[in-house]
N, C-alpha and C positions, 0 to 999 in steps of 0.2 A: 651403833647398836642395831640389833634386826628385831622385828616386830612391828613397826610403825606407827606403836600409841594406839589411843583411841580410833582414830579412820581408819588404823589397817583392820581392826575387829569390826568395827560399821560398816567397811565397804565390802568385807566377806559375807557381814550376814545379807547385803542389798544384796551382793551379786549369788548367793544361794536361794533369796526369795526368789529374784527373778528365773533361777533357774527352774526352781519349781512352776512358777505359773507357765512359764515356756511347756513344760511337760504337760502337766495339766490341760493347758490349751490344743494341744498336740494332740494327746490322747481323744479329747472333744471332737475337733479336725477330726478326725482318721473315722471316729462311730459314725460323725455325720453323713461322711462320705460313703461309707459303708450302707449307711439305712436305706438313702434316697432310693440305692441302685435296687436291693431287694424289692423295693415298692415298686418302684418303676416296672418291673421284671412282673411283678404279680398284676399289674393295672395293663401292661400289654397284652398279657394272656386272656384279660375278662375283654378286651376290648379289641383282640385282634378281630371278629364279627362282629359288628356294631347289634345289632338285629339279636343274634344269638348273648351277645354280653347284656344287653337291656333283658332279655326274656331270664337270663340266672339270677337276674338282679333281682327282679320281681319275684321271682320265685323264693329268694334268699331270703326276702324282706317278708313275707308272708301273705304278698298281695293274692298269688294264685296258687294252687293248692297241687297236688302232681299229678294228676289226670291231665287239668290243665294245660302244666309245662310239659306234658309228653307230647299231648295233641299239637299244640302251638309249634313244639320242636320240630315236631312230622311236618308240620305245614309249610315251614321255614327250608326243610329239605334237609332236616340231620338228624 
């Protein structure tokens, strides 16, 4: 007889869960790896001048106002 009883339907449904969380997992994987790089990418650009990525910073954050950050930028030599 083909079928295999009960195990052959229990071990289709294990090996279909498993299938899913392998995806799911997968899917997980792939955003992660995706997000890092975009950050990383944006965090090199504020941080390629140390000096000028501190003075955006400040300024972003509302420490110094934009007369300020222009003078200070001039100062810095950009």
């Amino acid at each position: 007889m083909m079928g295999g009883g009960w195990f052959g339907g229990i071990g289709m449904m294990i090996i279909g869960f498993l299938g899913f969380v392998l995806l799911v997992v997968g899917i997980i994987y792939i955003i992660r790896w995706i997000l890092p790089q975009t950050n990383n990418q944006q965090q090199k650009y504020i941080d390629s001048d140390n000096s000028l990525g501190i003075l955006k910073k400040r300024y972003a954050n509302g420490e110094i106002d934009k007369q300020t950050f222009e003078n200070m930028k001039k100062d810095l030599g950009y």
